[in-house]
N, C-alpha and C positions, 0 to 999 in steps of 0.2 A: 618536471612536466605536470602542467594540472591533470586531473582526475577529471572522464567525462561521463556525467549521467545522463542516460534517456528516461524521461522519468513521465510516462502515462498519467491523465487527469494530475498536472500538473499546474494547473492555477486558481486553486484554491485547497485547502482542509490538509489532510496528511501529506501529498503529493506536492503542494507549495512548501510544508514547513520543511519537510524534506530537501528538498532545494535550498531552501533559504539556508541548513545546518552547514550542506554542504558549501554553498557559496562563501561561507564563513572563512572555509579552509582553502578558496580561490577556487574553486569546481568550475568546470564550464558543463551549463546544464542545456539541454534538450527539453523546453517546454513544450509536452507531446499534449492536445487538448483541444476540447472542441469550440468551448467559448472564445468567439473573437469579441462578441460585442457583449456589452454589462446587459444582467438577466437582473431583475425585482427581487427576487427571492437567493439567488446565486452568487455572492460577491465574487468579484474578480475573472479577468480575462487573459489570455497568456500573454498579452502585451504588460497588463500591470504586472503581473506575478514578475515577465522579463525586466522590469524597470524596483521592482524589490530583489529578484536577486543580484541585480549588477550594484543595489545600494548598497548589498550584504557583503560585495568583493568578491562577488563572482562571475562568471560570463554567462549571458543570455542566450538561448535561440529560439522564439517563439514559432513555432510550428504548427499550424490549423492541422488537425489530424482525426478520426472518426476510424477507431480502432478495428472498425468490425470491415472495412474494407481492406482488402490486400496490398491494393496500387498505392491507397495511400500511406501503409504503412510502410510498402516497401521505399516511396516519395520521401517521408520522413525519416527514416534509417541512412536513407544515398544523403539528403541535406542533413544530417548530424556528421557524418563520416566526412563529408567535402567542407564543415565548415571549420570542424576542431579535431580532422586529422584520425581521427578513430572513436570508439566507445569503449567503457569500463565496464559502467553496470548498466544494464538495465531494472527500470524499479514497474513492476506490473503493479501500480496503483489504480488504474481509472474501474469504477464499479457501478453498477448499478441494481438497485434494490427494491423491490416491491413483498413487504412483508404478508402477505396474503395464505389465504388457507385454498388447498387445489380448485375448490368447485366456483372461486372467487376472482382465480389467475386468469384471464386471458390470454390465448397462445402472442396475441402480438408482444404483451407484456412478459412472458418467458421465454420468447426467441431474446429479445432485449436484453433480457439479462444474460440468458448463455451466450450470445454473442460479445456483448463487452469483457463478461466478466470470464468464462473457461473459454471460451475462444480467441478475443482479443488476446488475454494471457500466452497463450499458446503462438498464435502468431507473430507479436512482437518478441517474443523469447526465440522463435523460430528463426527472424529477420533478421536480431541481432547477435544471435550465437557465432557465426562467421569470423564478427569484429571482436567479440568477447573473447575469444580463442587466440587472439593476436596481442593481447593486454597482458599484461604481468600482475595482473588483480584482476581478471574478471571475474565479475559476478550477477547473477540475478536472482531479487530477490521480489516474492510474490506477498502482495497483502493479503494475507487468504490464513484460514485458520487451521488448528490440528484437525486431523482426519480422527471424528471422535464422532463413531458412527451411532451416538443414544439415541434412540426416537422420537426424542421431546425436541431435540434441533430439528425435525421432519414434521412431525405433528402438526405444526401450525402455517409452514412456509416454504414446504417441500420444494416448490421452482427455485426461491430464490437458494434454497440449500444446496442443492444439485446446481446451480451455477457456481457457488464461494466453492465447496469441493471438488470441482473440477480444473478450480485453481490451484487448489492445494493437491490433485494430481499430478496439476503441472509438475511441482515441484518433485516430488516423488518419483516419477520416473523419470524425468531431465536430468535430476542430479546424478542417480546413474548412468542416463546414454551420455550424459556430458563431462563426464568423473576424466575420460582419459583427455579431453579436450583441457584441460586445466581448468573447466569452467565451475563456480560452486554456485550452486541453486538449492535457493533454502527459501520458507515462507518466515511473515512476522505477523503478529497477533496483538493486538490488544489485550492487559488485563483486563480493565474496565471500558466503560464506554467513555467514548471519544466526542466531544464537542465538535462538531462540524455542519455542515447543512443538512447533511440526510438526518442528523440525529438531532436537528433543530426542526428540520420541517415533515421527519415521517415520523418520529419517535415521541415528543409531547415537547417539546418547543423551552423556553425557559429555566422551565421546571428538572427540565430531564438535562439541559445543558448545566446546570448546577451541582448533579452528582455526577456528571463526568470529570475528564479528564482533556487538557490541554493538549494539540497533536503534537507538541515538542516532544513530548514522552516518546513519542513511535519515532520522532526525526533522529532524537537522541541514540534508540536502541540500532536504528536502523545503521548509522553515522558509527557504531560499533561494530555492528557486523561488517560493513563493507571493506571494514579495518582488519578483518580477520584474510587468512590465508585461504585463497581459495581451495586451495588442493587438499587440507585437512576440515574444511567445514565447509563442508555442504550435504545438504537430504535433515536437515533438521528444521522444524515443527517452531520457531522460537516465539516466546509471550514475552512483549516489550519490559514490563516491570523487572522479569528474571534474568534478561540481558543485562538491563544495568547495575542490576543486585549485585550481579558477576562481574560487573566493572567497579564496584565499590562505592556506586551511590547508594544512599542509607536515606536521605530526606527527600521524601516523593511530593513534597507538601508544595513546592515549586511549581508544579503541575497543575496541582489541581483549581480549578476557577474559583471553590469556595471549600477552604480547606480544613473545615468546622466540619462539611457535609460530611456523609456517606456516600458510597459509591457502585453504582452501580456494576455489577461483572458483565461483560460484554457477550452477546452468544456468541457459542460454539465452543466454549474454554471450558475444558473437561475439568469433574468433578476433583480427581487427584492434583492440578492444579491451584484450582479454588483453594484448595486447602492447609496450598502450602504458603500463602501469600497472610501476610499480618494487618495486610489495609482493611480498615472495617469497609466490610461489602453490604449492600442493602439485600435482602434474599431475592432470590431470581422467583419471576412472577411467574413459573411453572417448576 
């Protein structure tokens, strides 16, 4: 029986490629996401994303959803469950980011983010724990980074910081209330920066997508974890590069868009992992 993801900001960047991994292996996916019509800056909408992954050989369900309301979330968990019968994992990918320093953040722009990013998290994990409980693999897993409380992640972006670790709360206390439900809830992380639109159009454009990293990396690691056993892995912190270390990929160079560069470390990836990793990293700009 296929495997079915609900997978948040699914039509485009880490959230499609995710999709597309799994559609590989026949997944029937839940395209949870707000773009229905093509945006200038934005590629893709969850009808194309549904029309790449059924190219992928996997099943589509393109879902208009706005995470930070309830009805609809609850709207899109009832039409995932009536269409393919149940849910496996839930993937809390949809985010939103404004890198700002406090006196710069406007409140409407840090409700936005805590609501996508620890709230949405929290209530689509909430929605779809129920169906996850009834799976023989459930799982959810949150994009959000280790709880690596330095100052220098606060320093500069304190809202947008205090929204990603309220994800990675998520994780932390769910995997325990949900440890007897059989459910495993863990975060993934990026080593390096990731090629996508926020880090083409808030981060420096071109330039900055050239020491990144291609989002297969995170599809890849993620596409690992979901493979693990829920009941013995779950409440861990994982960083994509050392998931697949751990699977026995050894050539990262697949990845990367320009594999001469150097690459940037992504924030929030604590110092003692920085260090244990051999890809030359460019120094982080604090």
């Amino acid at each position: 029986m296929a495997r079915t993801l609900f997978i948040t900001g699914a039509s485009r960047g880490i959230g499609l490629a995710i999709a597309l991994r799994a559609a590989r292996e026949g997944a029937n996916i839940a395209v949870v996401a707000k773009t229905t019509e093509p945006h200038p800056r934005l590629p893709g909408t969850i009808f194309t994303a549904a029309e790449e992954i059924e190219a992928a050989g996997g099943k589509a369900l393109p879902i208009a959803c706005d995470i930070r309301y309830e009805e609809q979330v609850a709207d899109a968990v009832a039409k995932t469950v009536e269409h393919f019968g149940g849910i496996d994992a839930c993937i809390n990918n949809a985010s939103a980011i404004s890198l700002t320093p406090v006196l710069d953040t406007d409140m409407k722009r840090y409700d936005l983010m805590n609501s996508i990013n620890a709230r949405g998290t929290f209530l689509c994990s909430k929605m779809t724990a129920p169906h996850l409980a009834k799976s023989s693999n459930g799982h959810i897993l949150n994009m959000a980074p280790p709880l690596d409380v330095n100052p220098r992640w606060f320093a500069r972006h304190t809202a947008y910081t205090i929204a990603k670790f309220g994800m990675s709360m998520c994780t932390l206390g769910m995997a325990e209330e949900f440890r007897e439900m059989g459910v495993g809830v863990n975060s993934l992380w990026p080593m390096t920066a990731i090629d996508t639109a926020a880090v083409r159009n808030v981060l420096g454009g071109d330039a900055m997508a050239r020491a990144s990293r291609k989002p297969e990396i995170v599809a890849d690691a993620a596409w690992a974890i979901l493979n693990r056993d829920p009941a013995t892995c779950t409440g861990n912190f994982f960083i994509d590069e050392e998931v697949l270390r751990e699977a026995g990929v050894s050539d990262f160079s697949i990845y990367a868009n320009d594999p001469k560069s150097p690459l940037f470390p992504d924030f929030f990836v604590p110092d003692a992992v920085l260090a244990r990793t051999s890809t030359p990293l460019l120094p982080l700009p604090w």
